[in-house]
Z-matrix of the N, CA and C atoms (Angstrom, degrees):
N
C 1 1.434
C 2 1.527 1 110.55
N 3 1.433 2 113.03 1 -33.96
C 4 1.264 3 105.04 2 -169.25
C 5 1.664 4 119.44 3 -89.79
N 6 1.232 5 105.88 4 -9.45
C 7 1.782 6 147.44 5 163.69
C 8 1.956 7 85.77 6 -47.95
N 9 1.322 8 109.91 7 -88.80
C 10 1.499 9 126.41 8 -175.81
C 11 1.077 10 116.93 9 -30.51
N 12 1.601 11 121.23 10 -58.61
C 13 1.461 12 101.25 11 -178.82
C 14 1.859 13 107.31 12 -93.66
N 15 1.040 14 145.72 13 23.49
C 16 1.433 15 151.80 14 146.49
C 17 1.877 16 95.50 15 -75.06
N 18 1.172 17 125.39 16 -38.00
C 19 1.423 18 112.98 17 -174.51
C 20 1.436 19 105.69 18 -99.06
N 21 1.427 20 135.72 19 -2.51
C 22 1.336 21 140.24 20 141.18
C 23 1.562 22 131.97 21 -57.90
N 24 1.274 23 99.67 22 -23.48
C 25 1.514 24 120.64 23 178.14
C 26 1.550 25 120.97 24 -86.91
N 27 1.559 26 94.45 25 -32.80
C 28 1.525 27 93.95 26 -170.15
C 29 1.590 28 93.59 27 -99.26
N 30 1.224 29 119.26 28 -30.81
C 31 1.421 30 119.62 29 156.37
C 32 1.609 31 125.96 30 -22.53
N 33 1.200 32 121.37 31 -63.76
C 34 1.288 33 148.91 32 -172.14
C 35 1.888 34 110.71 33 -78.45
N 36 1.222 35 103.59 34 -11.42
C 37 1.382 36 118.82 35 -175.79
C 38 1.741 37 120.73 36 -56.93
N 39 1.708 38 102.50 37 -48.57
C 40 1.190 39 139.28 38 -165.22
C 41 2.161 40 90.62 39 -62.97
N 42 1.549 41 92.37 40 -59.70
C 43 1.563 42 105.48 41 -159.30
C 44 1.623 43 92.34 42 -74.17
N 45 1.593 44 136.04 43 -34.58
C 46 1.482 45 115.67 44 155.78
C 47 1.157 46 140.90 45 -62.50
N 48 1.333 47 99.76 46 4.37
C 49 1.726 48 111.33 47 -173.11
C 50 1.650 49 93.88 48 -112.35
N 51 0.951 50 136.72 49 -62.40
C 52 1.460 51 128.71 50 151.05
C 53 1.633 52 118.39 51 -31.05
N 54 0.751 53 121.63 52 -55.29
C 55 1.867 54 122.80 53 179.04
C 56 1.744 55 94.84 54 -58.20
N 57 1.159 56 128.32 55 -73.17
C 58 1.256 57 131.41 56 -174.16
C 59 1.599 58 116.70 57 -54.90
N 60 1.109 59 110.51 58 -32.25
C 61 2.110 60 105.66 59 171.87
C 62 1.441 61 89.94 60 -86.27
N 63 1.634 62 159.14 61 -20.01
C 64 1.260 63 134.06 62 172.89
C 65 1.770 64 106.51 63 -69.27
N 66 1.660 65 95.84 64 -23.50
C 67 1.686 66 88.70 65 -163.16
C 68 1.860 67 92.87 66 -83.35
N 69 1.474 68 106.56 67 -32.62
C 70 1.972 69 104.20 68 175.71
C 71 1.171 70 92.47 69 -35.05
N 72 1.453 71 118.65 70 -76.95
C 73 1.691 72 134.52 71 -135.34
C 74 1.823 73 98.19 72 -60.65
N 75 1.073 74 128.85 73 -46.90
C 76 1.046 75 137.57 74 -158.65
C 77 1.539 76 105.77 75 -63.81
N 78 1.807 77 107.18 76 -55.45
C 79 1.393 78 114.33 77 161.89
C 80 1.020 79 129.68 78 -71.94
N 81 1.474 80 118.85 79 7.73
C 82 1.441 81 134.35 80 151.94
C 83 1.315 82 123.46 81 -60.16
N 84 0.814 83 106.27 82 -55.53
C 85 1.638 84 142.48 83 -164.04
C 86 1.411 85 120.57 84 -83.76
N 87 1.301 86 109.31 85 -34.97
C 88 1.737 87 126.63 86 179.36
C 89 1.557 88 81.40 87 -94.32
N 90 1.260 89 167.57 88 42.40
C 91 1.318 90 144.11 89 -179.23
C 92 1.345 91 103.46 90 -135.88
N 93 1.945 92 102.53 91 -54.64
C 94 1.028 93 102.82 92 -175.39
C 95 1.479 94 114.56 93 -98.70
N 96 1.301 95 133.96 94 44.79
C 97 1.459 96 140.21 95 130.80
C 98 1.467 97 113.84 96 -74.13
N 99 1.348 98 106.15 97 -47.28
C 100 1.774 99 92.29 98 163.44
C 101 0.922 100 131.99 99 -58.26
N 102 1.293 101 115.33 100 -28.25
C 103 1.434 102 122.27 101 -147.40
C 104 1.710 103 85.80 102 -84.46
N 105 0.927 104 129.58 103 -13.35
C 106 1.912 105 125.84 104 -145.66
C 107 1.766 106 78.74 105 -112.38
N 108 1.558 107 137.59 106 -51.88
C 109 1.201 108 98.49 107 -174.85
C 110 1.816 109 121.85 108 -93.62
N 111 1.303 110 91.90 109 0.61
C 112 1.581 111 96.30 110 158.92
C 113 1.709 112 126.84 111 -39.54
N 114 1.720 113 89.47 112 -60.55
C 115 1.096 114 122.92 113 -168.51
C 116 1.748 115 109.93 114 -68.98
N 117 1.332 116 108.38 115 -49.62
C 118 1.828 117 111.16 116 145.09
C 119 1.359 118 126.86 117 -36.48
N 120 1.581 119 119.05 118 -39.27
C 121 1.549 120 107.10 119 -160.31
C 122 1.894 121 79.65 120 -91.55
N 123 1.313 122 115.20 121 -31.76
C 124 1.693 123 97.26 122 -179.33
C 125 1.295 124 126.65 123 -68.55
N 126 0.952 125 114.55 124 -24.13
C 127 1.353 126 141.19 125 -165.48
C 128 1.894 127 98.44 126 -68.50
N 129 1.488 128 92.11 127 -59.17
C 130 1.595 129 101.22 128 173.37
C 131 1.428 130 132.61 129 -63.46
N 132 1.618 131 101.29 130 -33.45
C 133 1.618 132 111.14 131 164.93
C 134 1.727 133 115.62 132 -62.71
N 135 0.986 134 125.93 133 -30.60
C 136 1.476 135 151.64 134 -145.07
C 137 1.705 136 84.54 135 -101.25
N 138 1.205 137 132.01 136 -54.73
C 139 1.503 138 140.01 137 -172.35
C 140 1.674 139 99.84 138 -73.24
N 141 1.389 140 115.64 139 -55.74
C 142 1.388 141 117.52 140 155.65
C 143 1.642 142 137.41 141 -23.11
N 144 1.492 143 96.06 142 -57.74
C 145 1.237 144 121.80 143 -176.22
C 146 1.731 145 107.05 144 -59.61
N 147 0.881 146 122.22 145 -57.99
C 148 1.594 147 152.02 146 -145.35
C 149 2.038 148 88.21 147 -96.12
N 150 1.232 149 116.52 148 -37.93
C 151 1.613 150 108.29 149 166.41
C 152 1.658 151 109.64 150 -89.73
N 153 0.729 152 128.26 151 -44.63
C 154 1.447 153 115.36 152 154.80
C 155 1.962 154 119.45 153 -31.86
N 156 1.004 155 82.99 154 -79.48
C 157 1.914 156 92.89 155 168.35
C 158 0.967 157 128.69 156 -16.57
N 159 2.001 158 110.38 157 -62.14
C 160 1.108 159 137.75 158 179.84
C 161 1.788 160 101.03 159 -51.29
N 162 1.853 161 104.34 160 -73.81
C 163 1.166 162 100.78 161 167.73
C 164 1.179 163 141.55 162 -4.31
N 165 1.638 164 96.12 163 -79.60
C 166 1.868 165 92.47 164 175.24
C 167 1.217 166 126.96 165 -66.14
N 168 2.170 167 116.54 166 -16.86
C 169 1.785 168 87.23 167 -165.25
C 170 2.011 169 80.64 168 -87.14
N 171 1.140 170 126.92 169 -28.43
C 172 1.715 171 109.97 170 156.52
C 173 1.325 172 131.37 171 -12.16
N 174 1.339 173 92.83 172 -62.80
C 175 1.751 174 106.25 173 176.99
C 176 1.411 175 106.44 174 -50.23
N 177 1.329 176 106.35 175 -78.72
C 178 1.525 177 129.18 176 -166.61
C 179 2.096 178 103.70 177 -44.08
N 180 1.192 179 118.37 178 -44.20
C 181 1.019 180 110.14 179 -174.89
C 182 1.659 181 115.88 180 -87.89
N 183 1.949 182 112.41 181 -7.03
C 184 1.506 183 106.33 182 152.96
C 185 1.388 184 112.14 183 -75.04
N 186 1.416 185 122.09 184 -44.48
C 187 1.627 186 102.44 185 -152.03
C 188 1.920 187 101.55 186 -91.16
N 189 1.891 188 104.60 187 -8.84
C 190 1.506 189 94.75 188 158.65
C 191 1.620 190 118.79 189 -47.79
N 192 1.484 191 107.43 190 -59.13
C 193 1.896 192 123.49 191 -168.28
C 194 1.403 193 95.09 192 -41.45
N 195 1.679 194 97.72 193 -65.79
C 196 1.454 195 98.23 194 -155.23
C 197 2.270 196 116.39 195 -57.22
N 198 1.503 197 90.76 196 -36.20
C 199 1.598 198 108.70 197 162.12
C 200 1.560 199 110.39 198 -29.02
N 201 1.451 200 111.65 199 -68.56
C 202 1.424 201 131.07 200 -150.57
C 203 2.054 202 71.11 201 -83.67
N 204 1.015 203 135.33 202 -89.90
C 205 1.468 204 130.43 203 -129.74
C 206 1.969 205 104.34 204 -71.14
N 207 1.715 206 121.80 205 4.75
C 208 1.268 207 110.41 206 162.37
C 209 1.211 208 104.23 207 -113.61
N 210 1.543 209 133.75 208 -6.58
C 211 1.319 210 122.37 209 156.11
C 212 1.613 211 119.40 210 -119.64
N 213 1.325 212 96.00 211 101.44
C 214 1.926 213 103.25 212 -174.04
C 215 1.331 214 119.75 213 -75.35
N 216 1.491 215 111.82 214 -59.19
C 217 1.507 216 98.82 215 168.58
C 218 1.226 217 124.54 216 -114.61
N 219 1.591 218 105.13 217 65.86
C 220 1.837 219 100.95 218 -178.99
C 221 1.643 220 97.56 219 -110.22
N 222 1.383 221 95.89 220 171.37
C 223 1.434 222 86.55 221 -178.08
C 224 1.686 223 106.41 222 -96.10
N 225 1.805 224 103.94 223 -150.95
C 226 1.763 225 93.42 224 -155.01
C 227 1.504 226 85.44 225 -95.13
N 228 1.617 227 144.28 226 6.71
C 229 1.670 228 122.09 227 155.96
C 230 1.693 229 123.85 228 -60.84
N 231 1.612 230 82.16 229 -40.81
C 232 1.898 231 105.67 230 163.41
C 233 1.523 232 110.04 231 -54.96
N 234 1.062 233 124.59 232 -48.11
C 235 1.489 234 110.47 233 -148.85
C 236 1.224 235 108.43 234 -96.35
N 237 1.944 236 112.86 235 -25.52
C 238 1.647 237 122.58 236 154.26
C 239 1.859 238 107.71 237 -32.23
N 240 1.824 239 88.88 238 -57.85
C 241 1.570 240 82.55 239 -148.10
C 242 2.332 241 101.70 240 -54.49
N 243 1.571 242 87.98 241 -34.85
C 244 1.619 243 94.44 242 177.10
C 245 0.914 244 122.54 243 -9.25
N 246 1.734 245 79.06 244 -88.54
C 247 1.864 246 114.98 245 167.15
C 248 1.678 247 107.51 246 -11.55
N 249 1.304 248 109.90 247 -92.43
C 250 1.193 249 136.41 248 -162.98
C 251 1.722 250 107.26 249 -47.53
N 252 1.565 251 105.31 250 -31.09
C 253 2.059 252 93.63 251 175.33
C 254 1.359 253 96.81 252 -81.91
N 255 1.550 254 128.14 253 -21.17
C 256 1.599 255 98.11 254 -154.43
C 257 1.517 256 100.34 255 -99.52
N 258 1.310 257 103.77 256 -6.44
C 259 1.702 258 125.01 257 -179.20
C 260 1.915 259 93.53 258 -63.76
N 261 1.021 260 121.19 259 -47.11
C 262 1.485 261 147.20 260 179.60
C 263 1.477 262 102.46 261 -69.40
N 264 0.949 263 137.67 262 -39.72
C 265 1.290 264 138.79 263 -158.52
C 266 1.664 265 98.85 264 -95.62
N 267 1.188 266 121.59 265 -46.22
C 268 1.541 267 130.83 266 161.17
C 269 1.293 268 106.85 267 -48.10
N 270 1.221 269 115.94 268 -74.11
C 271 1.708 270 121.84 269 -155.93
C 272 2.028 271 104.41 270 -46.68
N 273 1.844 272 100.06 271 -47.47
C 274 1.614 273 102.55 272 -163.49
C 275 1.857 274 97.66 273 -70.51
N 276 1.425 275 114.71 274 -32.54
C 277 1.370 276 93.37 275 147.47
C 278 1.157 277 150.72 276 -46.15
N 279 0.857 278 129.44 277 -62.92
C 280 1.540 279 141.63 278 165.79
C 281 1.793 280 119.76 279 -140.98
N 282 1.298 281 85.53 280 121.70
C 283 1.748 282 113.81 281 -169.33
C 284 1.478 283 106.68 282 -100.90
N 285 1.925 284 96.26 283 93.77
C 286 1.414 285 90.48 284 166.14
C 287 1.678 286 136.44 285 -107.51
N 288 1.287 287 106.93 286 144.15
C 289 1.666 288 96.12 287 -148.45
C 290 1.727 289 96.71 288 -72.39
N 291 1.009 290 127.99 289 -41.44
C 292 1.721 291 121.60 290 160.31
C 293 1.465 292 128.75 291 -32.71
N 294 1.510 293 110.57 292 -13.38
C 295 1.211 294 104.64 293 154.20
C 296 1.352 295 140.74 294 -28.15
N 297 0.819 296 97.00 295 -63.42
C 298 1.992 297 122.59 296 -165.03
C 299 1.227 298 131.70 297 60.33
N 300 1.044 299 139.59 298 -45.25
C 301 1.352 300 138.35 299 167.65
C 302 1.744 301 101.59 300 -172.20
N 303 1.302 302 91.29 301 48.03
C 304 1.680 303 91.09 302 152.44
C 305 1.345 304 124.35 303 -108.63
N 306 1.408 305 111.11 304 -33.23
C 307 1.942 306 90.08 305 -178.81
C 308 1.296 307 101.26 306 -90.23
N 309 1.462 308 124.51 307 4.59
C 310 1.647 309 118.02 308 164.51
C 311 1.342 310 103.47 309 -61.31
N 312 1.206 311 116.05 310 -61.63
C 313 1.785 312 127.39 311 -173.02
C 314 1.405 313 87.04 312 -44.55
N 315 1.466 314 117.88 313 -76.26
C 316 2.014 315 97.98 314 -163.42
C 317 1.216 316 115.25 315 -43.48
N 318 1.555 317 116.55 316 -50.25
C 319 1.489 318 104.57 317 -151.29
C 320 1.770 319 109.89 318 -75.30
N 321 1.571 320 104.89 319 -3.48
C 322 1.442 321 104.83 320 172.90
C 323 1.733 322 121.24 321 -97.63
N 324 1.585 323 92.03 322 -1.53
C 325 1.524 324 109.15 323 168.09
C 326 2.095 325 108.91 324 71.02
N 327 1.478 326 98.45 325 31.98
C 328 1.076 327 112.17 326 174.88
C 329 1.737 328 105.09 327 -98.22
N 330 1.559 329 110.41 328 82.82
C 331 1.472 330 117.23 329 167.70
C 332 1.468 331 84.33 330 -177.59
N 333 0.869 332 101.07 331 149.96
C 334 1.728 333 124.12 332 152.02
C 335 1.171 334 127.22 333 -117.32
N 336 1.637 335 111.63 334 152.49
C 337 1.424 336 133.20 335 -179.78
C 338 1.255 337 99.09 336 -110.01
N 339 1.414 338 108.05 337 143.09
C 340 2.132 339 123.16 338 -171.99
C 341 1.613 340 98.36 339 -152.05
N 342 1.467 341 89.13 340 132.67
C 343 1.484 342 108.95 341 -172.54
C 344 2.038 343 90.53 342 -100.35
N 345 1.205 344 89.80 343 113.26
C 346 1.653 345 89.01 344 164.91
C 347 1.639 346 131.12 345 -131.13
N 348 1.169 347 135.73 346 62.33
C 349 1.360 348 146.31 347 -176.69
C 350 1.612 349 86.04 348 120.49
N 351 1.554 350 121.62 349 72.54
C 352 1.617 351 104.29 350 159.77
C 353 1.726 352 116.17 351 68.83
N 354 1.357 353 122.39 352 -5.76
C 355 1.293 354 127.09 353 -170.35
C 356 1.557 355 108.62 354 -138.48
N 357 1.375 356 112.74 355 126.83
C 358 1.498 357 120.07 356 -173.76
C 359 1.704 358 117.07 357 -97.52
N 360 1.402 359 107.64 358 134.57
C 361 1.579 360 110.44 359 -161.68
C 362 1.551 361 82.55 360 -113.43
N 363 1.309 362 118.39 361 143.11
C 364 1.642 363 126.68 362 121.57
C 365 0.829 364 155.00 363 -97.94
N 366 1.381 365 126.71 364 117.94
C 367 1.551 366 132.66 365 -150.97
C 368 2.008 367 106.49 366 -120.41
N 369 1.408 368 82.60 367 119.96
C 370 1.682 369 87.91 368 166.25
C 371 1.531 370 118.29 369 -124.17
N 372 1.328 371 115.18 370 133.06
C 373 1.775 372 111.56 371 -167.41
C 374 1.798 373 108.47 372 -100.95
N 375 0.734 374 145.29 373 133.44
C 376 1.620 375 138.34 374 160.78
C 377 1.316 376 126.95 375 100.09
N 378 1.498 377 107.00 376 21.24
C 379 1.702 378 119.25 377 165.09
C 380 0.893 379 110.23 378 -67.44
N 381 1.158 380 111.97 379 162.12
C 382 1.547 381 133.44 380 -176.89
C 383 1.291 382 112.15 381 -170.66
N 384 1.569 383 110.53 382 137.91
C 385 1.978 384 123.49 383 175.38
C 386 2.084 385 92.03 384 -112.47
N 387 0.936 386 81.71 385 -174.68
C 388 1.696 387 105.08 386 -162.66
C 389 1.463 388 113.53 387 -169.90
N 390 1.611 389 102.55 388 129.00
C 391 1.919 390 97.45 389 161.65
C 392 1.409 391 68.99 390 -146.23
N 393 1.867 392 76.46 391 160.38
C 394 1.486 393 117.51 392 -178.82
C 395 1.757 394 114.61 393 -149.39
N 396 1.563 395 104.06 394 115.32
C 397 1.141 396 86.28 395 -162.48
C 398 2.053 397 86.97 396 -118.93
N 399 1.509 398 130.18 397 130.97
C 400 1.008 399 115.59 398 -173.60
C 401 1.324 400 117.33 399 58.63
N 402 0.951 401 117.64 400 -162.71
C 403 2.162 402 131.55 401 -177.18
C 404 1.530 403 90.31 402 -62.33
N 405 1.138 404 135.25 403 2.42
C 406 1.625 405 118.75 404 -171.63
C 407 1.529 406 98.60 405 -120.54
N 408 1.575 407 114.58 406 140.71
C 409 1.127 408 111.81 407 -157.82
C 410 1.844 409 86.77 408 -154.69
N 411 1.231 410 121.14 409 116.34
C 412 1.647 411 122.31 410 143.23
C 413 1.431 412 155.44 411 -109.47
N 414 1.036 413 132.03 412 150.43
C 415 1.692 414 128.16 413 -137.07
C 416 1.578 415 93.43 414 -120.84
N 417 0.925 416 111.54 415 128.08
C 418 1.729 417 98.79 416 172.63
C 419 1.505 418 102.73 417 -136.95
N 420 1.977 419 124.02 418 110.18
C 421 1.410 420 107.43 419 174.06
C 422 1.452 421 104.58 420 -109.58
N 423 1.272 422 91.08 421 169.76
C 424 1.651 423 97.39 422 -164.21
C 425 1.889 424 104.69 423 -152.58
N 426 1.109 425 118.42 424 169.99
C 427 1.583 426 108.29 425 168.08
C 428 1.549 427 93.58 426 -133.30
N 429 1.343 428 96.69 427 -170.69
C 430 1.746 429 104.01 428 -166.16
C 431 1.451 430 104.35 429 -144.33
N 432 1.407 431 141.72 430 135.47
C 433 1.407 432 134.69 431 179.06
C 434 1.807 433 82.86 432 -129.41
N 435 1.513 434 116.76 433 168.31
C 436 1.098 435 108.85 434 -179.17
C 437 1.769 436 101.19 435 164.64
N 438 1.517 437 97.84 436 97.12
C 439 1.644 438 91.50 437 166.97
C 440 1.583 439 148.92 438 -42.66
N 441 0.978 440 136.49 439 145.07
C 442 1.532 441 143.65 440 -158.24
C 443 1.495 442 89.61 441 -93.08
N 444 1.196 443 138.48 442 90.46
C 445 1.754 444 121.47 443 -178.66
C 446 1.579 445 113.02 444 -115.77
């Protein structure tokens, strides 16, 4: 008797091992369809992120040039104030929402200009761009140093 159900057990083994890889495969399979447009909507925030970025140190290194090449020999109170109209003069042109808190920082005059060996740097600390696409949302901060040339 006790033969019988030890050979009932191992009997039944085959058909739990089959029942359980249909139930793997299934949760295989139902997982990674999510997983693929998950991985799309990140994928796109992440592509987002990184053109935004681009953007601003873009920005920052046009309206630096143009900064430095309509005021030549002013110093860096002058070239703040520059900065800050043509920073203004861009933005009421065209308002891009990927910004994030960069022409806030200018127009609140949160960056500085530093004269170091004869040559003026601008430095801004605590920008940040952002996309958000659905419940998913990313933050990217960064700072910016960048000569006046």
């Amino acid at each position: 008797m006790l033969n019988k159900k030890a050979q009932t057990a191992i009997g039944l083994m085959p058909l739990i091992a089959i029942v359980m890889s249909i139930a793997t495969l299934i949760a295989m399979y139902s997982f990674s369809e999510g997983l693929e447009s998950k991985s799309a909507e990140i994928s796109d925030l992440l592509e987002n992120i990184e053109l935004n970025h681009k953007y601003i140190q873009a920005q920052i290194e046009l309206i630096a040039e143009q900064t430095a090449k309509e005021c030549i020999n002013c110093e860096a109170e002058q070239l703040k104030e520059k900065f800050i109209s043509i920073s203004s003069e861009k933005e009421s042109l065209f308002r891009y929402e990927g910004a994030g808190n960069f022409y806030g920082k200018i127009r609140n005059g949160e960056f500085e200009i530093e004269e170091i060996e004869g040559k003026y740097f601008l430095k801004i600390e605590d920008l940040f761009v952002e996309s958000q696409n659905g419940y998913n949302k990313i933050k990217r901060n960064f700072d910016v140093e960048v000569e006046l040339k």
